[in-house]
SEBAZA-813017 format. One line per 10 residues: their letters; for each residue y, z, x of C-alpha. Coordinates in steps of 0.25 Angstrom, whole numbers, plus 5000, padded with zeros to 4 digits. Layout:
N
A) Y:Z:X | ... .
This chain:
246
XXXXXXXXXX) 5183:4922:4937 | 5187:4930:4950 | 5178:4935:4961 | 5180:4949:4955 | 5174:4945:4942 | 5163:4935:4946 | 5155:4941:4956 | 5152:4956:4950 | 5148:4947:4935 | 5139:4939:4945 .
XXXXXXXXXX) 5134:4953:4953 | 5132:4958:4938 | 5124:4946:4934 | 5113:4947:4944 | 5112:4962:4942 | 5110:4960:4927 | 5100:4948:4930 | 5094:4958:4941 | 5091:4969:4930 | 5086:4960:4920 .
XXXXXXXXXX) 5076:4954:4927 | 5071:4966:4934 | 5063:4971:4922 | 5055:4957:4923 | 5051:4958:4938 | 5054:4963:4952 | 5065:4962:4959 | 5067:4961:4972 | 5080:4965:4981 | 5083:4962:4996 .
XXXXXXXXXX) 5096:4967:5003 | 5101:4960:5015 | 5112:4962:5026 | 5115:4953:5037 | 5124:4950:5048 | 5128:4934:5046 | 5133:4928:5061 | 5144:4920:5057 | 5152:4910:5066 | 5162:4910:5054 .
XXXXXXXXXX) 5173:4896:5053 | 5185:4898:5044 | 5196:4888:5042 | 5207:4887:5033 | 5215:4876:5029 | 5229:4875:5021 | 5237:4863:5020 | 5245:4865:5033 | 5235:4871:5043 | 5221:4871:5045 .
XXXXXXXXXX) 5215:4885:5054 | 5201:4889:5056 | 5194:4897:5066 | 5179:4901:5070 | 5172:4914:5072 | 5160:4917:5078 | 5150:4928:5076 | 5153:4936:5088 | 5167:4935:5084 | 5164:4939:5071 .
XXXXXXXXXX) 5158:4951:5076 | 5170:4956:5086 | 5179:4953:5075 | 5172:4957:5061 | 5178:4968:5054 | 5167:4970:5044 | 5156:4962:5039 | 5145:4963:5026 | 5133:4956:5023 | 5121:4957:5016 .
XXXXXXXXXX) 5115:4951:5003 | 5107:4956:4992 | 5095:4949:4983 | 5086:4951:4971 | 5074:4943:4966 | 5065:4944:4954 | 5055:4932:4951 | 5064:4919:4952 | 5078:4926:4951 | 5086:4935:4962 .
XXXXXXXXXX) 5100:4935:4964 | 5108:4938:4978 | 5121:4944:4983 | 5126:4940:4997 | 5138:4947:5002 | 5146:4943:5016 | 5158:4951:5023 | 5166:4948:5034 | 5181:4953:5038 | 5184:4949:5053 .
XXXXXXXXXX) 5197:4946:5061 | 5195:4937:5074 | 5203:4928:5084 | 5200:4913:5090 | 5205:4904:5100 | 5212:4890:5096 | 5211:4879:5104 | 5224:4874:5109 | 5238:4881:5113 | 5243:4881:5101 .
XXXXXXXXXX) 5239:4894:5096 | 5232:4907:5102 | 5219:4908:5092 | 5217:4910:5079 | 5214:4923:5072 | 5205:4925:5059 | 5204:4936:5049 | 5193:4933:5039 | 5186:4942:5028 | 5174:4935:5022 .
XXXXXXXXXX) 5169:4938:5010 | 5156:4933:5002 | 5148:4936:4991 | 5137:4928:4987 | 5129:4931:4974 | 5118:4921:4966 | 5108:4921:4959 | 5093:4915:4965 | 5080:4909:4956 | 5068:4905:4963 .
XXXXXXXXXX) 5065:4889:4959 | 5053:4890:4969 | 5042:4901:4976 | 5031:4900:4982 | 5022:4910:4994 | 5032:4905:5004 | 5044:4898:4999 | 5053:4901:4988 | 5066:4894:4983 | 5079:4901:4975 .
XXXXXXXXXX) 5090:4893:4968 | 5106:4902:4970 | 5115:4902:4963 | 5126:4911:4962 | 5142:4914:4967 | 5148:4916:4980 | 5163:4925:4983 | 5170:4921:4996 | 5184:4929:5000 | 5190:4926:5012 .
XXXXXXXXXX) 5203:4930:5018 | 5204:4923:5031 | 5217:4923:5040 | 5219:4913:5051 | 5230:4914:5061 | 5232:4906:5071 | 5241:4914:5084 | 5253:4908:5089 | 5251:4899:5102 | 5259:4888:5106 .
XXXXXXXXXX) 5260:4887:5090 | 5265:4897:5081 | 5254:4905:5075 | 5249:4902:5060 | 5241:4907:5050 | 5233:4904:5037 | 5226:4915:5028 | 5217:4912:5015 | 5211:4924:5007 | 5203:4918:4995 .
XXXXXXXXXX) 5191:4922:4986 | 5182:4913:4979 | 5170:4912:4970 | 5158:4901:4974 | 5146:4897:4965 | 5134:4894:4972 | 5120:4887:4973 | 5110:4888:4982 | 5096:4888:4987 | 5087:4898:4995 .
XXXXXXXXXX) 5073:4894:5001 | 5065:4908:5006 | 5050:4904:5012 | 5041:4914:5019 | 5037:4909:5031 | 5027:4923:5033 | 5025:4936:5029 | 5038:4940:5039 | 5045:4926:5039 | 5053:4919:5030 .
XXXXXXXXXX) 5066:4910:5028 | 5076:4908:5018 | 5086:4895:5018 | 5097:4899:5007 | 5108:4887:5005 | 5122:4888:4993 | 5132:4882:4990 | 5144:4884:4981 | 5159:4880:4978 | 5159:4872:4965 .
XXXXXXXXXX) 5174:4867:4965 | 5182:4862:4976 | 5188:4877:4980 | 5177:4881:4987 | 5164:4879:4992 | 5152:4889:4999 | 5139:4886:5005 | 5128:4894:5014 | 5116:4891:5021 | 5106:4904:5024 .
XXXXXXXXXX) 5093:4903:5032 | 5085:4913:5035 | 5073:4918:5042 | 5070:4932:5037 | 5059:4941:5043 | 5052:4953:5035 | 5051:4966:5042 | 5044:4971:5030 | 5042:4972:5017 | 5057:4976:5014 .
XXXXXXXXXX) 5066:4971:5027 | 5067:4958:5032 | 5075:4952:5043 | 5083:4940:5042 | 5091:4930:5049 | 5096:4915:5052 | 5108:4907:5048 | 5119:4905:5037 | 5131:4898:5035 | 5140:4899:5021 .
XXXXXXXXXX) 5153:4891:5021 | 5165:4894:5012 | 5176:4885:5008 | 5187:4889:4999 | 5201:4879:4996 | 5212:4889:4989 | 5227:4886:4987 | 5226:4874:4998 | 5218:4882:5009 | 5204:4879:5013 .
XXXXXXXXXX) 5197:4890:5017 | 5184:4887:5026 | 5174:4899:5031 | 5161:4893:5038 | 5152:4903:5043 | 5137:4903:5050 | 5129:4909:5060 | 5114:4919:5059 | 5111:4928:5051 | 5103:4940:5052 .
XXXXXX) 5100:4952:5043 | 5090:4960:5036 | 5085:4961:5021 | 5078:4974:5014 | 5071:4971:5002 | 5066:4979:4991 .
């Protein structure tokens, strides 16, 4: 099932899940955007060479073309259901070590959507415990070249799409009326193709009863091996955003 097929039948799904279950109780949305910090690691390797490069969150900002993120969630009783969505498309230059080339030079356009389903195994006052589950899209079209030095110059590109299920946790406990934390954990990749995983935390501060302030620290790993390349994307850093609920 391509990408094109699955992900609007799983958007569909919790729609319709959404509207049954509205008439039994209140639901309840929150809308999020955030700017994720990234230092972002990217590596690909193919039978005859091996590149990867490094990008830092300043660089990121110098060099970014455009960027997206933000999520959306819905909770009635024990069931809710999430969307996260994550854009990058930048173009930077590093230096190599060595005389042998001149630098290096990514262009990389990042792509994830993340959607899953969440049931509530455990609430009390202060703490309350949600099981994921659900699917993740990557696309990635990386380009690495390496600039001729004492060397010639090389490069090695990898454009692929893939589909990942997923499992996963998140803890939420109130620490005050203003203060709270949430620790969220997945992981997916059931074959040997691919393979995802994210860890969240968060401290999230309530300016009222509608908007919140977040922030803290993520990293989500993405592997995917396609035709005999290895594509490896590592990225973590802060985090910080703001949530309106309603």
């Amino acid at each position: 099932m391509s990408i094109r097929t699955c992900l609007p039948l799983a958007l569909a799904g919790f729609l319709t899940a959404a509207g049954a279950q509205a008439e039994d109780g209140r639901w309840q949305f929150s809308a999020s955007f955030y700017m994720f910090m990234a230092e972002t690691e990217t590596a690909i390797d193919t039978a005859t060479s091996s590149l990867d490069s490094t990008l830092t969150f300043s660089d990121a900002l110098e060099n970014l073309d455009f960027a997206f993120m933000g999520a959306f969630e819905a909770h009635n009783g024990q069931w809710g259901g999430l969307i996260d969505v994550l854009h990058y498309d930048l173009s930077f230059g590093t230096d190599t070590s060595g005389p042998a080339f001149s630098g290096v030079d990514t262009d990389l356009e990042l792509n994830v959507v993340t959607i899953a389903g969440l049931y509530r195994v455990f609430e009390d006052d202060k703490t309350a415990l949600d099981l994921t589950a659900g699917l993740r899209w990557t696309e990635v079209d990386t380009t690495l070249t390496l600039n001729p030095g004492v060397a010639r110059g090389r490069s090695v590109s990898d454009s692929v799409d893939w589909v990942d299920a997923i499992v996963g946790a998140r803890l939420n406990h109130q620490f005050s009326d203003r203060w709270s934390g949430t620790a969220n954990v997945d992981w997916g990749g059931f074959d040997s193709d691919s393979e995802t995983w994210q860890v969240l935390l968060l401290v999230n501060y309530a300016l009222n009863d509608s908007w919140s302030l977040r922030g803290g620290y993520r990293h989500i790993s993405f592997e995917n091996e396609n035709d005999g390349t290895t594509l490896n994307i590592d990225q973590s850093g802060p985090l910080f955003g703001v949530t309106y609920q309603f």
